[in-house]
C-alpha positions in Angstrom: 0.0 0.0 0.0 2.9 2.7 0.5 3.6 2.8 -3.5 0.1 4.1 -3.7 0.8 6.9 -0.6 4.0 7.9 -2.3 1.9 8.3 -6.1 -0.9 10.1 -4.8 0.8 13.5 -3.4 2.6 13.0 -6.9 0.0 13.0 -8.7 -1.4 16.1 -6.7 1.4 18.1 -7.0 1.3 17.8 -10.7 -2.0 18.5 -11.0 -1.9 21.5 -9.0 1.1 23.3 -11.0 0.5 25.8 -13.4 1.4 24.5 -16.9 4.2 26.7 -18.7 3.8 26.9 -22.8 7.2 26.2 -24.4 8.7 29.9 -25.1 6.1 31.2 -22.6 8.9 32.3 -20.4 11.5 33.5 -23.4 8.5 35.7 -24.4 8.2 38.1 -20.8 11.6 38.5 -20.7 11.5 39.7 -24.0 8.9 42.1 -23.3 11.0 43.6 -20.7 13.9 44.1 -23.0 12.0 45.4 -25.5 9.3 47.8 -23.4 8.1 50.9 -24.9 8.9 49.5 -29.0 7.0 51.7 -30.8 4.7 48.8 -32.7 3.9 49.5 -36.0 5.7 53.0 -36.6 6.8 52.8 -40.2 3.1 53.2 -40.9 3.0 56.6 -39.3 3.6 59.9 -41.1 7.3 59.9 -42.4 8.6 63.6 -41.8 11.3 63.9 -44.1 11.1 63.4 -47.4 14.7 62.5 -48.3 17.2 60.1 -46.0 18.3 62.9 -43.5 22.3 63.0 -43.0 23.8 65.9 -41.1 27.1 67.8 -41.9 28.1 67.8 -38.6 28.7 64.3 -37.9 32.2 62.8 -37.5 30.3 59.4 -38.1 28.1 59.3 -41.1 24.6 58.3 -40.0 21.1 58.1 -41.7 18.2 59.0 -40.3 14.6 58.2 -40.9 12.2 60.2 -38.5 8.2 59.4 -38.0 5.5 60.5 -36.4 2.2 59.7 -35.1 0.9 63.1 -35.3 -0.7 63.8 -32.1 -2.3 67.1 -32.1 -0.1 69.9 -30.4 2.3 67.0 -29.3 0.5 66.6 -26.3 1.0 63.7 -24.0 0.6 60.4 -26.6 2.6 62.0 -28.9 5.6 59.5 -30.3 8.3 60.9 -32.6 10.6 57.8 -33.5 14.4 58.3 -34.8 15.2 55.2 -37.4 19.6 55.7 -37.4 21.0 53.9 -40.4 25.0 53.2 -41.1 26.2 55.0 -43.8 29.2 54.3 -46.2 30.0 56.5 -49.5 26.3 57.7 -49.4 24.8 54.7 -49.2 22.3 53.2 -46.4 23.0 50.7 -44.7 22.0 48.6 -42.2 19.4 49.4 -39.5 21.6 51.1 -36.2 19.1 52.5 -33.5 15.9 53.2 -33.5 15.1 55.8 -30.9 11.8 56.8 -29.8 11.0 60.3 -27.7 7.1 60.0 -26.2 5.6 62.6 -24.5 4.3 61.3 -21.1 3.4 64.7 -19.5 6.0 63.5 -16.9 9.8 64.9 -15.9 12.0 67.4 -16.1 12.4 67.6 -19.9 8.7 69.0 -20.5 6.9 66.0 -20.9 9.3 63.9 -22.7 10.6 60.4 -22.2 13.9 58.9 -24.1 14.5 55.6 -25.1 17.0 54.1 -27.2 16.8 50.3 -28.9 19.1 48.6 -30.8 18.2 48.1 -34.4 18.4 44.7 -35.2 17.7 43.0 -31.4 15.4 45.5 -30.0 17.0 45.5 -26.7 16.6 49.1 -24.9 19.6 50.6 -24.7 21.5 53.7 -22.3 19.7 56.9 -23.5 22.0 58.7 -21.9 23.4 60.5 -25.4 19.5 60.8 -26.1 18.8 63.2 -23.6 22.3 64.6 -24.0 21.5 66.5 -27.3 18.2 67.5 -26.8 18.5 69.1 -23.5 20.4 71.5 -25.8 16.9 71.7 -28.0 15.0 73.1 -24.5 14.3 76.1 -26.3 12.4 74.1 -28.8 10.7 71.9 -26.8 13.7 69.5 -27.0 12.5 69.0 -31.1 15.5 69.3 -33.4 12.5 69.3 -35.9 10.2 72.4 -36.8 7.4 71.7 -34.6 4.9 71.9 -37.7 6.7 69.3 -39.4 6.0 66.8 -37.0 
């Protein structure tokens, strides 16, 4: 009779414990890595019409920049940053993708900075972020015309 005692707690503790989906796990930690992606951006309005590559950079870098044109850039509002590599004018591939949102929270008037890499998604330090465009304060921390955006 003790073979039986020692199956049925088994069988009880089995029964009991949640059941985990292969990749279940993988997938929230993931999610963490990845918070704030800006899903679906390349949908939203593109604001410049030609690959943007600025004369002051010691690196050559493209840029891409969206938006999803919430009115007066009011809390909602995403503006997302695509940075490309970029050898002997051409594009290539995908760098950073940097996203500024407008929480209505903090000291930079609203705006949050995150930073992700381009090809695993992973956030990143947004330290450089924040860098340049507390020097943009004047301009609501935009390097854009507002009423491109």
């Amino acid at each position: 009779m003790r073979p039986l005692l020692i199956l049925i707690p088994l069988v009880v503790l089995i029964a009991g414990c949640p059941r985990i989906r292969k990749g279940e796990v993988k997938a929230t930690a993931e999610a963490v890595e990845t918070a704030g992606w800006p899903a679906g951006y390349q949908t939203w309005k593109k604001v410049n019409d030609e690959t943007l590559v600025r004369a002051d950079d010691t690196v050559q870098v493209a840029r891409e920049l969206y938006s999803n044109q919430t009115p007066d850039l009011g809390p909602g509002a995403v503006l997302v940053k695509e940075e490309y590599s970029l050898s002997g004018g051409v594009k290539g591939a995908l760098k950073s993708v940097a996203v500024m949102r407008r929480t209505g929270q903090g000291d930079t008037n609203g705006w949050e900075f995150l930073v992700y890499d381009g090809q695993t998604r992973q956030r990143g330090d947004n330290s450089r972020c924040v860098g340049c465009h507390v020097l943009q304060e004047d301009n609501d921390y935009l390097f854009s015309p507002i009423d491109t955006l």
